[in-house]
N, CA, C and O of each residue as an XYZ file, in Angstrom:
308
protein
N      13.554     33.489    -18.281
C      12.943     32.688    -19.354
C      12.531     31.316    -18.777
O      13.419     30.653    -18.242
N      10.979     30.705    -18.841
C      10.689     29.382    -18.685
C      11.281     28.035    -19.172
O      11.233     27.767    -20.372
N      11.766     27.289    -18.398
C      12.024     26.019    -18.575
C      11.346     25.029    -19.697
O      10.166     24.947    -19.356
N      11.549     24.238    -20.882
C      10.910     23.886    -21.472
C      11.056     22.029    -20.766
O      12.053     21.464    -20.316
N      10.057     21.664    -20.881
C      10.145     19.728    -20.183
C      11.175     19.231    -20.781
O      11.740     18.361    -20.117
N      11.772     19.530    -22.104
C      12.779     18.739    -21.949
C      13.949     18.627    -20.965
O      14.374     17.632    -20.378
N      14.447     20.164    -20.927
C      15.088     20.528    -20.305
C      15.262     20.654    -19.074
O      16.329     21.010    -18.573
N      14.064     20.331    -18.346
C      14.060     19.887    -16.876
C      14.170     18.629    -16.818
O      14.380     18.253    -15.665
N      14.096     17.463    -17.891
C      13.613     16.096    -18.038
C      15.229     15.650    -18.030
O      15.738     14.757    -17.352
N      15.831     16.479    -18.920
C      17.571     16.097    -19.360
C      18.396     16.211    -18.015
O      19.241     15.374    -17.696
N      18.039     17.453    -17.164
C      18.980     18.001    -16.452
C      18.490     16.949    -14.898
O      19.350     16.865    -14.021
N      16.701     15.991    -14.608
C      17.039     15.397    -13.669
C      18.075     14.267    -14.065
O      19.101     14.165    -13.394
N      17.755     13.091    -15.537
C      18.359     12.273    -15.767
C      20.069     12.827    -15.683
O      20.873     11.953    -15.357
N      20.523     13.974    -15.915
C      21.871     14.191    -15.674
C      22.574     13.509    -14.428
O      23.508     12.727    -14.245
N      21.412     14.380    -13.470
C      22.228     14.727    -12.327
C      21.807     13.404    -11.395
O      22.445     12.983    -10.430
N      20.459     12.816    -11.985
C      20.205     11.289    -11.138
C      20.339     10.228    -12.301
O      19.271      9.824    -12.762
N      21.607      9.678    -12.885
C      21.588      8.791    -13.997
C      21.081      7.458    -13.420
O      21.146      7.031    -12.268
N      20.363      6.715    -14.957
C      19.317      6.159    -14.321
C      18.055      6.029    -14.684
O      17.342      5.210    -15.264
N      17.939      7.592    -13.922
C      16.077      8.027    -13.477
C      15.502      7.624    -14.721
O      16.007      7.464    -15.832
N      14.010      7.459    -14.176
C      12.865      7.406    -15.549
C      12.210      8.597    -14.508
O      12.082      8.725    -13.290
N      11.812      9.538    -15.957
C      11.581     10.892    -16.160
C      10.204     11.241    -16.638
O      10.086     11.347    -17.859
N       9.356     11.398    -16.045
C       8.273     11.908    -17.073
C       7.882     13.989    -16.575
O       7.818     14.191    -15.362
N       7.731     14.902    -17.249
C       7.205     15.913    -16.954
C       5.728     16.019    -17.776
O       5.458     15.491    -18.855
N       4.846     16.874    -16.922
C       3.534     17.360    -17.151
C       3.671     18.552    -17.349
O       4.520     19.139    -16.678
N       2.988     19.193    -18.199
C       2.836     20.760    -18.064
C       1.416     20.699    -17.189
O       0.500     20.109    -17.762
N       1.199     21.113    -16.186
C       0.039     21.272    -15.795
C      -0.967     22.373    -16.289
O      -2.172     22.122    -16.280
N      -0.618     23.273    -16.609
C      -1.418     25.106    -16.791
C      -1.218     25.430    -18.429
O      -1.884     26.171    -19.152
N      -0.132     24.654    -18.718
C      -0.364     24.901    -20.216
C       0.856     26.523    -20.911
O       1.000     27.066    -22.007
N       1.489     26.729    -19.451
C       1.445     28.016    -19.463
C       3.701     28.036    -19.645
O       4.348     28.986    -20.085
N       4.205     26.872    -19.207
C       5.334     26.776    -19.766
C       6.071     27.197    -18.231
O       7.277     27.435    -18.178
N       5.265     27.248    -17.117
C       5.791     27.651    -15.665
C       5.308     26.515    -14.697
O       6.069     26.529    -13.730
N       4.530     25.714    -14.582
C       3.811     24.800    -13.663
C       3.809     23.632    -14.290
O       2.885     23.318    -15.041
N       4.976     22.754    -14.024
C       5.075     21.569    -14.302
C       4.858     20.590    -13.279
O       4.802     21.083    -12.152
N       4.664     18.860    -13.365
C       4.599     18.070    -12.456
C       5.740     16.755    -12.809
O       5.635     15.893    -13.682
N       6.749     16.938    -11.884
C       7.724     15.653    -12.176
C       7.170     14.342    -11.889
O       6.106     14.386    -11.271
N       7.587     13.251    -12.160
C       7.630     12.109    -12.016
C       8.560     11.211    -12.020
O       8.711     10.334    -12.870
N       9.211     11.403    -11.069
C      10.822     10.739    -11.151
C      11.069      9.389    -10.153
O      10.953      9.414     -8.928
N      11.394      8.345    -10.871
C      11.389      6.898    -10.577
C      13.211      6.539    -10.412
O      13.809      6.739    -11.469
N      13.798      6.215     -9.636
C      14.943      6.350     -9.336
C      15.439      5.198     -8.341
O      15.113      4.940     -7.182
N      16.545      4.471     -9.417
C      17.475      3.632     -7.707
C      17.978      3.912     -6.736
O      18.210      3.208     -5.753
N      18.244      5.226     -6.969
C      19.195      5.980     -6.315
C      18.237      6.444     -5.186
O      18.813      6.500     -4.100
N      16.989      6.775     -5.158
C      15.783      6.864     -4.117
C      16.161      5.750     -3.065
O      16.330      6.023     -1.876
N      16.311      4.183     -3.699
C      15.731      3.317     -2.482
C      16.810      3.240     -1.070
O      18.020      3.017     -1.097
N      15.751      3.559      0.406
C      16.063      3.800      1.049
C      16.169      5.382      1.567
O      16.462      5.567      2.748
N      16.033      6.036      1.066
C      16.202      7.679      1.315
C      14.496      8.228      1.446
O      13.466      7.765      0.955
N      14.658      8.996      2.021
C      13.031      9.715      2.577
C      12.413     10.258      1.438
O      12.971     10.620      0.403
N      11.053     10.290      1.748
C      10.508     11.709      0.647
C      11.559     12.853      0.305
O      11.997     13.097     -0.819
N      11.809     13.366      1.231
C      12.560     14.536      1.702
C      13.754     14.287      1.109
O      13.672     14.432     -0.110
N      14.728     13.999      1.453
C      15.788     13.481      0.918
C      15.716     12.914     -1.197
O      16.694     13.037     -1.934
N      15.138     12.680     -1.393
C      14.676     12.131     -2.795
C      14.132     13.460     -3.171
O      14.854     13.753     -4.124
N      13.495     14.213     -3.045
C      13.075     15.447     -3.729
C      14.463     16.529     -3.513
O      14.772     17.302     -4.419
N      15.309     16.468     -2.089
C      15.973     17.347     -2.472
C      17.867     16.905     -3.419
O      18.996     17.394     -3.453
N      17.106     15.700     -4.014
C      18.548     15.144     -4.678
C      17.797     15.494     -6.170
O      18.562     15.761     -7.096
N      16.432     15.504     -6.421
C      15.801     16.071     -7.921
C      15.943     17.806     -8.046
O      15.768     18.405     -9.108
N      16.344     18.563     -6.558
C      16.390     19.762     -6.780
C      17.819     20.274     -7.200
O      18.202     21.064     -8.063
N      18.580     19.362     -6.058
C      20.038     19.328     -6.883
C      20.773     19.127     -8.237
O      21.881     19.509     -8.612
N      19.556     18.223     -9.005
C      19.894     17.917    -10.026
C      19.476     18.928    -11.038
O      19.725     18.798    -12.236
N      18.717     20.124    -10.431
C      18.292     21.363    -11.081
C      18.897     22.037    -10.738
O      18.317     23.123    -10.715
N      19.981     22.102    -10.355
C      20.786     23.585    -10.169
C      20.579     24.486     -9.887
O      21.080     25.512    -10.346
N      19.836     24.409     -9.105
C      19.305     26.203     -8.556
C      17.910     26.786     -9.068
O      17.041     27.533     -8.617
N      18.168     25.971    -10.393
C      16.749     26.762    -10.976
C      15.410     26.575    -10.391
O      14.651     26.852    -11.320
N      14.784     26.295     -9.483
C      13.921     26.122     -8.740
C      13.411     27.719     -8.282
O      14.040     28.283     -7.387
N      12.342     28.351     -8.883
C      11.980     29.379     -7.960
C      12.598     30.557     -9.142
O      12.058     31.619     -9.450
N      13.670     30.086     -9.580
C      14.159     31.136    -11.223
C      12.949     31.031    -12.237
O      11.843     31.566    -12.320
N      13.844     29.857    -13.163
C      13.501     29.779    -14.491
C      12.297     28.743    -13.974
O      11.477     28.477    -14.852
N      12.147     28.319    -13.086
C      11.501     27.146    -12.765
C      10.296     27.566    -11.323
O      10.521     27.561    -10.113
N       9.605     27.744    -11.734
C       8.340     28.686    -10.595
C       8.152     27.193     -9.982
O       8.841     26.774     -9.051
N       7.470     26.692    -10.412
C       6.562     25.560     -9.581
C       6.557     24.268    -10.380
O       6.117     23.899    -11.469
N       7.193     23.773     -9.430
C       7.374     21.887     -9.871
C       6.464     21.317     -8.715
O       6.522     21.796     -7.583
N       5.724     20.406     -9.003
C       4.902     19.310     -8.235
C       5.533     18.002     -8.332
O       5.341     17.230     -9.272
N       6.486     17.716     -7.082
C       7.476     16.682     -7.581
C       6.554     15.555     -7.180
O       5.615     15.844     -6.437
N       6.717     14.212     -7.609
C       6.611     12.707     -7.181
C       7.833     12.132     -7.664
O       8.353     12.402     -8.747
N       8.359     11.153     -6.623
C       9.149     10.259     -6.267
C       9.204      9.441     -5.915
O       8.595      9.370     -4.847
N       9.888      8.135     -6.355
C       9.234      6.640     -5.974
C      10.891      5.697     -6.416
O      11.466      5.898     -7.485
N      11.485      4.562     -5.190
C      12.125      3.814     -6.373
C      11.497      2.753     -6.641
O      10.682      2.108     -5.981
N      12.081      2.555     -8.022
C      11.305      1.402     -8.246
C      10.934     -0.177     -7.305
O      11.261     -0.509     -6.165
N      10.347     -0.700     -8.072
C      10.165     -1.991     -6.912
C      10.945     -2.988     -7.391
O      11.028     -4.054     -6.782
């Protein structure tokens, strides 16, 4: 079953408290979303590192319930 934005939106702020959260549906279709996750917890840590602390904060569901995320990551300034 597809992920609804909230529920990807709740579960980054869970797991990165904090974050400012925005999701996109891109396709309309309830499978291809685009994150936007703004985080303190980013500053200093790589692209790399910062996307795989937003995947952690998804639990696995990446590639399940969750086909395709288009992450962005940034901390604030």
């Amino acid at each position: 079953m597809p992920m609804n934005p909230a529920e990807i939106e709740k579960m980054i702020k869970e797991g990165i408290p904090g974050a400012e959260v925005r999701i996109e549906d891109l396709a309309g279709d309830g499978d291809h979303y685009a994150a936007y996750v703004s985080a303190s917890a980013f500053k200093g840590k790589t692209r790399v590192q910062q996307h795989q602390m937003v995947y952690q904060a998804l639990q696995g569901r990446m590639g399940g319930e969750l086909h395709a995320l288009a992450l962005q990551t940034s901390a604030p300034d």
